[in-house]
PANUVO-46503 format. One line per 8 residues: their letters; for each residue x, y, z of N, C-alpha, C. Coordinates in Angstrom, 3 decimals, always signed. Atoms other than C-alpha are relative to their C-alpha. Example, Ala and Ser with C-alpha at 12.3 -4.5 7.8 and 13.67 -1.06 7.14 Angstrom:
PANUVO-46503
as> +0.890 -1.190 +0.000 +12.300 -4.500 +7.800 +0.900 +1.200 +0.000; -0.820 -1.190 -0.060 +13.670 -1.060 +7.140 -0.770 +1.090 +0.730
end
This chain:
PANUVO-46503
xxxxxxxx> +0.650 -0.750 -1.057 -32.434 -60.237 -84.246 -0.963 +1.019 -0.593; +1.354 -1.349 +0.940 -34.024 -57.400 -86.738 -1.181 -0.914 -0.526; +1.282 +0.613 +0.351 -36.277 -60.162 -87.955 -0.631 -0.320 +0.622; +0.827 +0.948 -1.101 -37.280 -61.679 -84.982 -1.369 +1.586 +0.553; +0.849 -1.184 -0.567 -38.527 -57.422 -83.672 -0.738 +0.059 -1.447; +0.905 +0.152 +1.030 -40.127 -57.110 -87.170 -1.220 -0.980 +0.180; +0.759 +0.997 +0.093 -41.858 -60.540 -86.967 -0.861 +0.555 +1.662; +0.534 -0.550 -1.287 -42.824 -58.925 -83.165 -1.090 +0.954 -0.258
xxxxxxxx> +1.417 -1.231 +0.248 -44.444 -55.682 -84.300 -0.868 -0.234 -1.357; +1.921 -0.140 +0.633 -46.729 -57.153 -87.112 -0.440 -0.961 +0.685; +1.039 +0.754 -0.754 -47.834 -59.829 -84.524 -1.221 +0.941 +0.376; +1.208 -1.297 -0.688 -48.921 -56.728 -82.692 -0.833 +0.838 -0.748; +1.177 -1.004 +0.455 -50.330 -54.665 -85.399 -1.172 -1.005 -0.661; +1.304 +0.720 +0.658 -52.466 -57.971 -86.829 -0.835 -0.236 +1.514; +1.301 -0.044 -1.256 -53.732 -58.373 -82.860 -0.592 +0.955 +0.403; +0.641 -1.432 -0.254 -54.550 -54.657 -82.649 -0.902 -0.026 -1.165
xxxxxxxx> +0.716 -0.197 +0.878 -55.917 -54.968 -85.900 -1.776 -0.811 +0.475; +1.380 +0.806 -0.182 -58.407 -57.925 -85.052 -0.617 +0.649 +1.103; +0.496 -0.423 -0.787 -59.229 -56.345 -81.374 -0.699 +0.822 -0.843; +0.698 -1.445 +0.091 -60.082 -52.885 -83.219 -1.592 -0.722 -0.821; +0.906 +0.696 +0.726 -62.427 -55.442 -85.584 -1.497 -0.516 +0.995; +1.088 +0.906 -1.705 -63.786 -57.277 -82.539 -0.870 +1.005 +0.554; +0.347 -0.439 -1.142 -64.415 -54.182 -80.811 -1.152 +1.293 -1.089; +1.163 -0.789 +1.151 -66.250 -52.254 -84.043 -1.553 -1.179 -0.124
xxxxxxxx> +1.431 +1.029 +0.688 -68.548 -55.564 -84.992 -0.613 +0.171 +1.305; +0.432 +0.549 -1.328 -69.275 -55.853 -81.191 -1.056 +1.633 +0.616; +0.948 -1.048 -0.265 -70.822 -51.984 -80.892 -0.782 +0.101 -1.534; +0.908 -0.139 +1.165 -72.556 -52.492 -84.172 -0.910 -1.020 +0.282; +1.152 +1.643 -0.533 -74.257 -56.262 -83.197 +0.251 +0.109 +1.275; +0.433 -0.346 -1.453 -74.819 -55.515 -79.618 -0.297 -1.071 +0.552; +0.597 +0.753 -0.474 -76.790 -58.407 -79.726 +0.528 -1.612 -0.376; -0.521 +0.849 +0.368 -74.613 -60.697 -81.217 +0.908 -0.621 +0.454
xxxxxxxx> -1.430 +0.567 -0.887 -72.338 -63.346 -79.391 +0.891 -0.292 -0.685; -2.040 +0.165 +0.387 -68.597 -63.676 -79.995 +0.374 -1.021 +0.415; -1.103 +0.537 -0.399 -66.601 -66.457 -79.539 +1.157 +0.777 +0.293; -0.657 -0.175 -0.562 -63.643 -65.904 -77.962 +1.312 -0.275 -0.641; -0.908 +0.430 +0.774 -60.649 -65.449 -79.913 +1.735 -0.372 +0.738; -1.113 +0.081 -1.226 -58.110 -67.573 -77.930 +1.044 -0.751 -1.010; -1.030 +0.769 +0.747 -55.899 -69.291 -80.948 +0.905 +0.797 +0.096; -1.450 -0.789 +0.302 -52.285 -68.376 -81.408 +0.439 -0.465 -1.194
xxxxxxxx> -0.757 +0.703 +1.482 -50.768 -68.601 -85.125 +1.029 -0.172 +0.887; -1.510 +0.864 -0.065 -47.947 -70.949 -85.108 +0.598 +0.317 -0.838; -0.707 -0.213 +1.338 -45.005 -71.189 -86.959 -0.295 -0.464 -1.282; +0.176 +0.573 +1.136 -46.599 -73.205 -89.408 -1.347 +0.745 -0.812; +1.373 -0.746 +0.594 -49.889 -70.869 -90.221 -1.198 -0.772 +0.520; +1.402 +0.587 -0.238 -52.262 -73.032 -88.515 -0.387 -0.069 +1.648; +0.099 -0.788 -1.116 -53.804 -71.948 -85.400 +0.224 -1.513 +1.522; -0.347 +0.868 -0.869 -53.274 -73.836 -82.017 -1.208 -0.903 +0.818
xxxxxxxx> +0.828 +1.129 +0.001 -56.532 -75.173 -81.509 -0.339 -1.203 -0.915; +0.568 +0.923 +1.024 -56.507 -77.437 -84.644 +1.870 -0.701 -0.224; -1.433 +0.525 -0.498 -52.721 -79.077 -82.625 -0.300 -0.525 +0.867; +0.104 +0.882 -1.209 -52.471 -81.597 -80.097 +1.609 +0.522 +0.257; -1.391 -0.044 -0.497 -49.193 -80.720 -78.303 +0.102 -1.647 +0.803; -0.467 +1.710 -0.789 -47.647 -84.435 -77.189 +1.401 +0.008 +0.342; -1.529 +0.251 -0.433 -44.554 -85.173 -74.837 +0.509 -1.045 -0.218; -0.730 +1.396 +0.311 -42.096 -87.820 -76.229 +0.792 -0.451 +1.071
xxxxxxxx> -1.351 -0.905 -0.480 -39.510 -88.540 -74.115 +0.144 -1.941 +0.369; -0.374 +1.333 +0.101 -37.449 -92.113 -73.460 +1.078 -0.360 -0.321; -0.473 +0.338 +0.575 -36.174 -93.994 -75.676 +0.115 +0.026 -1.513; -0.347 -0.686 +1.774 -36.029 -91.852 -78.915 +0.734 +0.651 -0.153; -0.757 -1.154 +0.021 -33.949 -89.491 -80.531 +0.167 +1.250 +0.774; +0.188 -1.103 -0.610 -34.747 -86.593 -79.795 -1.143 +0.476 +0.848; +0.915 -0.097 -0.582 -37.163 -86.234 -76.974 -0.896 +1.224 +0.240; +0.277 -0.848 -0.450 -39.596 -83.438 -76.279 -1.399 +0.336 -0.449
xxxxxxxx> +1.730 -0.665 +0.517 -43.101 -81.403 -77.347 +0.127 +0.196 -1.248; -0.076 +0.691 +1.254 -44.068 -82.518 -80.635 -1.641 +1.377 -0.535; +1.401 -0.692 +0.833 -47.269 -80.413 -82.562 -0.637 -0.949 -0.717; +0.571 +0.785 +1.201 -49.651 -82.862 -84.421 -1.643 +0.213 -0.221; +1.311 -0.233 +0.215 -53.096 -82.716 -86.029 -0.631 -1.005 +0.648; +1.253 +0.748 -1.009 -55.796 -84.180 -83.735 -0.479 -1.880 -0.253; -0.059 +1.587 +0.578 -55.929 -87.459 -86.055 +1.174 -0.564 +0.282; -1.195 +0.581 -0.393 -52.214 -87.961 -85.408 +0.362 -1.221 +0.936
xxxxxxxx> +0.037 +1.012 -1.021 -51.171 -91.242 -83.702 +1.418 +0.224 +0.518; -1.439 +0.464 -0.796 -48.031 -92.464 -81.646 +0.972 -0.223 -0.529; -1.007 +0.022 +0.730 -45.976 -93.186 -83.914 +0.155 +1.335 -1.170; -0.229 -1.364 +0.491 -46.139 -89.978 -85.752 +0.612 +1.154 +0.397; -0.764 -0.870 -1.917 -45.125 -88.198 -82.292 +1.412 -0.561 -0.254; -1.335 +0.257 +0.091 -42.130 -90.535 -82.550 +0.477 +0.319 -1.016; -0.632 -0.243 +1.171 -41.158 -89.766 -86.001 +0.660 +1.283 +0.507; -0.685 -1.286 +0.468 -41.024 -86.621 -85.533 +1.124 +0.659 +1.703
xxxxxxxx> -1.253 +0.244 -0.757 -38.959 -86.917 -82.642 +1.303 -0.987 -0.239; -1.232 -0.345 +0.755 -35.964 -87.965 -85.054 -0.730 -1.935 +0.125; +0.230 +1.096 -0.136 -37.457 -92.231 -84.551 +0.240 -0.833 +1.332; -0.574 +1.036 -1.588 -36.593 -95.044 -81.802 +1.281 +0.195 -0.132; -1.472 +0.365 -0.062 -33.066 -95.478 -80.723 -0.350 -1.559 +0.371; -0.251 +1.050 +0.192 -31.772 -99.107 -81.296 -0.581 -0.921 +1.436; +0.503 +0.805 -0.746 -32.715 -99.929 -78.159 -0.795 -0.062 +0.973; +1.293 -0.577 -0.621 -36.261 -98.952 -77.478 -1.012 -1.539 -0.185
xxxxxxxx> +0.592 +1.289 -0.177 -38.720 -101.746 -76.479 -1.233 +0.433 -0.693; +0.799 -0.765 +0.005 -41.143 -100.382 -79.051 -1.779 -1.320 -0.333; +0.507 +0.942 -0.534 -43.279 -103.559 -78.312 -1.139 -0.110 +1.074; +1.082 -0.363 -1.153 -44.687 -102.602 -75.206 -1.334 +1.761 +0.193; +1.080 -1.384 +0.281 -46.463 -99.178 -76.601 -0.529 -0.412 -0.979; +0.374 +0.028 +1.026 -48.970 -99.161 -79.096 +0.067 +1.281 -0.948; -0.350 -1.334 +0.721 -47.930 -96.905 -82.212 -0.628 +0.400 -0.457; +1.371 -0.692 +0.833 -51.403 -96.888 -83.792 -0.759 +0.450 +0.766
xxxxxxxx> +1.154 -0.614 -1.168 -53.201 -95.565 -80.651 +0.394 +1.628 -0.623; -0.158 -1.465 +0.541 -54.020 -92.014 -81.705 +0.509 +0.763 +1.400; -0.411 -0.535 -0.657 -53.233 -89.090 -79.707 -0.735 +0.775 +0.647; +0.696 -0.589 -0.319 -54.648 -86.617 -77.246 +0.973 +1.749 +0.381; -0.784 -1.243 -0.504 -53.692 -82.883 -76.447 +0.611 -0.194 +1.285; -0.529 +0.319 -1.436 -51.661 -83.271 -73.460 +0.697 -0.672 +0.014; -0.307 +1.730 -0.295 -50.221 -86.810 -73.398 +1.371 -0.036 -0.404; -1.179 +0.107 +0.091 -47.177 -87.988 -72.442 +0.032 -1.380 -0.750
xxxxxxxx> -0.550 +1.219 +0.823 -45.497 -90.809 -74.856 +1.205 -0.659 +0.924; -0.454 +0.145 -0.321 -43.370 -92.539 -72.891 +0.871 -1.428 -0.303; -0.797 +1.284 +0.718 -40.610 -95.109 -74.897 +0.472 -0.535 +0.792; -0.499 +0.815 -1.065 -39.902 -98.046 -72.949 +1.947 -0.297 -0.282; -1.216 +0.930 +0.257 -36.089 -99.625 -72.713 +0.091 -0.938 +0.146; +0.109 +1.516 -0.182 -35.332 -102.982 -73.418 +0.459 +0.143 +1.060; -0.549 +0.330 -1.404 -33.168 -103.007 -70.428 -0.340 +0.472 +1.531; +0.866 -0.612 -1.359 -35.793 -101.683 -67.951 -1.063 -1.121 +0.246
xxxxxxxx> +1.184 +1.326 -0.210 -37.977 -104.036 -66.231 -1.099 +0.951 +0.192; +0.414 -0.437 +0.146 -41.363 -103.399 -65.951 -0.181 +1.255 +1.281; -0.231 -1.102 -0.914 -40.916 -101.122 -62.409 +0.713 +1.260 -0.328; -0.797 -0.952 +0.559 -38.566 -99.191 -64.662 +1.169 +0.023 +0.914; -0.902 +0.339 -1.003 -35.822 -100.448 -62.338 +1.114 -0.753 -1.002; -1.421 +0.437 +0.651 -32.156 -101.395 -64.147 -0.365 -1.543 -0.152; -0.288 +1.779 +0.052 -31.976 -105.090 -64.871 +0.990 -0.516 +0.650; -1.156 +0.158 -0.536 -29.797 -106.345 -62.669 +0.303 -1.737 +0.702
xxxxxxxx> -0.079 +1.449 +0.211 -29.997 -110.263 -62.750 +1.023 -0.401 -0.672; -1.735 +0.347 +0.724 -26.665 -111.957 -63.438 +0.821 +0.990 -0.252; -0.784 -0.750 +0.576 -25.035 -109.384 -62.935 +1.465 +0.224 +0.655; -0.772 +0.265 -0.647 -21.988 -110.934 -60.877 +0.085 -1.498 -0.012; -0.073 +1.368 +0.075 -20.758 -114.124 -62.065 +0.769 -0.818 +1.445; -0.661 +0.260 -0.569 -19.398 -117.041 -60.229 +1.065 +0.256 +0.914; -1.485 -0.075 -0.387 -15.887 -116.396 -60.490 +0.492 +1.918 +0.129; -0.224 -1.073 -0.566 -16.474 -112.520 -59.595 +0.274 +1.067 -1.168
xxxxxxxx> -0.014 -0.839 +1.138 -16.383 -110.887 -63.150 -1.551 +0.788 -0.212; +0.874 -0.623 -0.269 -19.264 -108.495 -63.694 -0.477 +0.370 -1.713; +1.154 -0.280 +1.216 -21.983 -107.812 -66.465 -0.171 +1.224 -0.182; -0.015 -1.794 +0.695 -21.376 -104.270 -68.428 -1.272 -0.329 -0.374; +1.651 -0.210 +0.165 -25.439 -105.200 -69.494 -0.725 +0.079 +1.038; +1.175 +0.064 -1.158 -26.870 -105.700 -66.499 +0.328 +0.844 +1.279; -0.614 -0.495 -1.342 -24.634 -104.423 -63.736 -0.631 +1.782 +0.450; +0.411 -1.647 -0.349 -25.950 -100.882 -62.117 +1.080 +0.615 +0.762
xxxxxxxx> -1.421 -0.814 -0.069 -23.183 -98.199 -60.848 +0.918 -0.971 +1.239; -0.652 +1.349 -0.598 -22.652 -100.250 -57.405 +0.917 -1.020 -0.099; -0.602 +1.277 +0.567 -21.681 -103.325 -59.008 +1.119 +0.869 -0.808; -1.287 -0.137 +0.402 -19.770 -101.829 -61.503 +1.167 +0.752 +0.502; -1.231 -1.026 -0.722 -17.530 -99.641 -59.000 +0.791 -1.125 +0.704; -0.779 +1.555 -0.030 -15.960 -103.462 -58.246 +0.941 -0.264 -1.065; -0.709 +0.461 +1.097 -14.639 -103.431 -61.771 +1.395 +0.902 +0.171; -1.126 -0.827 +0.096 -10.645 -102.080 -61.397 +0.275 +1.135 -0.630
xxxxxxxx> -0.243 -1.590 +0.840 -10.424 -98.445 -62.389 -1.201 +0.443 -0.400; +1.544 -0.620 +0.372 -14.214 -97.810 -62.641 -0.545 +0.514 +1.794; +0.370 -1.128 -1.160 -15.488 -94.912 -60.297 -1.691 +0.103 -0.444; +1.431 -0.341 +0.509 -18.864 -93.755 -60.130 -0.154 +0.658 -1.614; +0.398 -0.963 +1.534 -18.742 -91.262 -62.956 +0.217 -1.277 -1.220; -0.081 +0.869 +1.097 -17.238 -94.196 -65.404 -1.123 -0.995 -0.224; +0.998 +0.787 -0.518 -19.612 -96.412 -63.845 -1.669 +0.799 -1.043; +1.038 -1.042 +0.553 -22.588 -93.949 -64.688 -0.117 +0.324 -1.930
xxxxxxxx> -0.279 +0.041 +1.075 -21.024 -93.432 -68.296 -0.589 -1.268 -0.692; +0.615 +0.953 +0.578 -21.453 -97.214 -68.990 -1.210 +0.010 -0.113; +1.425 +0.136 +0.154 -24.949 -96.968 -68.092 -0.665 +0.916 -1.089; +0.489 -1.028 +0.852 -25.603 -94.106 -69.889 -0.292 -0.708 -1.427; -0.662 +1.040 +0.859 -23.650 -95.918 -72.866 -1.040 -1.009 -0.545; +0.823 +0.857 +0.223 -25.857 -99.053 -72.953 -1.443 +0.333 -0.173; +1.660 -0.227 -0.311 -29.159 -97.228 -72.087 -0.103 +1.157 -1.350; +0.075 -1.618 +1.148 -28.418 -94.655 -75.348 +0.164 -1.647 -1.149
xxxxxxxx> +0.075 +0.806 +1.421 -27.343 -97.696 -77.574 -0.365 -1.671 -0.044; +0.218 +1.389 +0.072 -28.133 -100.857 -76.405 +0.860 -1.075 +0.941; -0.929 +0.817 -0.290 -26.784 -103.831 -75.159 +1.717 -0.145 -0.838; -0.898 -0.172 +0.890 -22.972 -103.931 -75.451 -0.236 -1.912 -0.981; -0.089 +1.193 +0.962 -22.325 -106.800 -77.976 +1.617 -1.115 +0.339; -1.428 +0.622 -0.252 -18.128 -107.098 -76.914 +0.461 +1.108 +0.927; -0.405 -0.973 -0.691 -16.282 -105.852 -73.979 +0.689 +1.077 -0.554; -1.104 -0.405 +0.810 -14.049 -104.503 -76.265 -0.828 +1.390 -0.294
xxxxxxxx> +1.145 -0.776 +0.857 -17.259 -101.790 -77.170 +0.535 +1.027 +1.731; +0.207 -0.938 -0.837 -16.546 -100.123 -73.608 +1.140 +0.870 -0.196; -1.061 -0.880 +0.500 -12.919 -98.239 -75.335 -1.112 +0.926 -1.011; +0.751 -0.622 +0.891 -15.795 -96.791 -77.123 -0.742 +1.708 +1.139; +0.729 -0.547 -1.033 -17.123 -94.704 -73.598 +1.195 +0.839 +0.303; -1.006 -1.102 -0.407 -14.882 -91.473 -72.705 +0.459 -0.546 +0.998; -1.149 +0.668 -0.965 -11.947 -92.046 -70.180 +0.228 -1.695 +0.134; -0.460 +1.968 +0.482 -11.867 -95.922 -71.181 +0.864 +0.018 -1.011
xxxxxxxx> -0.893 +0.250 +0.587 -8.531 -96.154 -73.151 +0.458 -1.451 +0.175; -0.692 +1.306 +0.025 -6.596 -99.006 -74.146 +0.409 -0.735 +1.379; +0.027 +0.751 -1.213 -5.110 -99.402 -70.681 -0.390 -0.058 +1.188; +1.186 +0.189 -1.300 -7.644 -98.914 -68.599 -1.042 -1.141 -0.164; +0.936 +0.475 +0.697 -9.708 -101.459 -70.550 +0.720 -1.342 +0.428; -0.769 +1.336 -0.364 -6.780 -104.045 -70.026 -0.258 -0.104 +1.667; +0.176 +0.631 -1.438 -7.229 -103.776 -66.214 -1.163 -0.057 +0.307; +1.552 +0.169 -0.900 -10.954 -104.050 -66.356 -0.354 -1.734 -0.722
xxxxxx> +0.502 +1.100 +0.730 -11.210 -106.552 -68.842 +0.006 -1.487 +0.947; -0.100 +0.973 -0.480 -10.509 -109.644 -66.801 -0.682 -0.487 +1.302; +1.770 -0.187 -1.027 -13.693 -108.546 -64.304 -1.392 +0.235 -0.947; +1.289 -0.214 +0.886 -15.780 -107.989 -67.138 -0.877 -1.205 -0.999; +1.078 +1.019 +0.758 -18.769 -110.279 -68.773 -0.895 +0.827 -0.541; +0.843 -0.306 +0.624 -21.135 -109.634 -71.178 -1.117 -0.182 +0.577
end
């Protein structure tokens, strides 16, 4: 906290300093125009016009407002939002398109169609067993001992890591224990 008010009052005495500068050159050249000193140092020493701020947000790590130099592309944005998660469709973005100040990045999911609507094809077999990949909360509140919230969990679940691979992967999702898993299992499909 003492560093943070330190790091506070020499902001203020280097912006009092430059005003008092500004405001000496400016009654000495009368006739001389000024730009307009609108940058802010960053944490990194380099001022905020020579930054593109870019929003990540999706299907990456860590999503959010990224800082990059003006040459920076799309995939640089994602890096530094920690990379893709396993199961980002990174296919349908281009990563070498550069960047602009402003711009949202937006990582697709494999398991989003293109409306950005759940996948939900096959997702109720025949014989009445149900698809932990495809199924949306609805459907899965059919499966024995799955409520919305568990329901919601799976999705979460799949949409953070992917398609499951084995039912056996949903003892992996909070409040799914061993025998709650036995009374779902025999409604459940991949």
């Amino acid at each position: 906290m003492l560093m943070f008010k330190k790091s506070i009052i020499a902001l203020l005495v280097i912006i009092m300093a430059v005003g008092g500068w500004t405001y000496y050159s400016i009654g000495e050249n009368s006739d001389m125009e000024l730009e307009p000193a609108t940058a802010q140092v960053l944490g990194n020493g380099s001022s905020e016009n020579e930054n593109c701020a870019v929003y990540v947000c999706g299907a990456v790590k860590n999503p959010g407002v990224v800082l990059l130099a003006p040459s920076g592309r799309i995939m640089d944005a994602v890096n530094q939002c920690g990379g893709l998660l396993p199961n980002a469709d990174a296919e349908k973005i281009n990563l070498a398109q550069g960047i602009k100040d402003g711009m949202q990045i937006i990582v697709p999911n494999k398991m989003e169609l293109e409306d950005n609507r759940p996948a939900t094809k096959d997702s109720v077999s025949g014989d009445g067993r149900i698809s932990i990949n495809t199924a949306d909360v609805e459907e899965l509140t059919k499966i024995p001992g799955v409520g919305k919230a568990t329901a919601q969990r799976i999705i979460d679940y799949r949409n953070k890591n992917g398609r499951f691979t084995a039912i056996e992967d949903l003892m992996k999702i909070k409040g799914i224990g061993q025998a709650k898993f036995e009374k779902m299992a025999p409604r459940v499909m991949l």
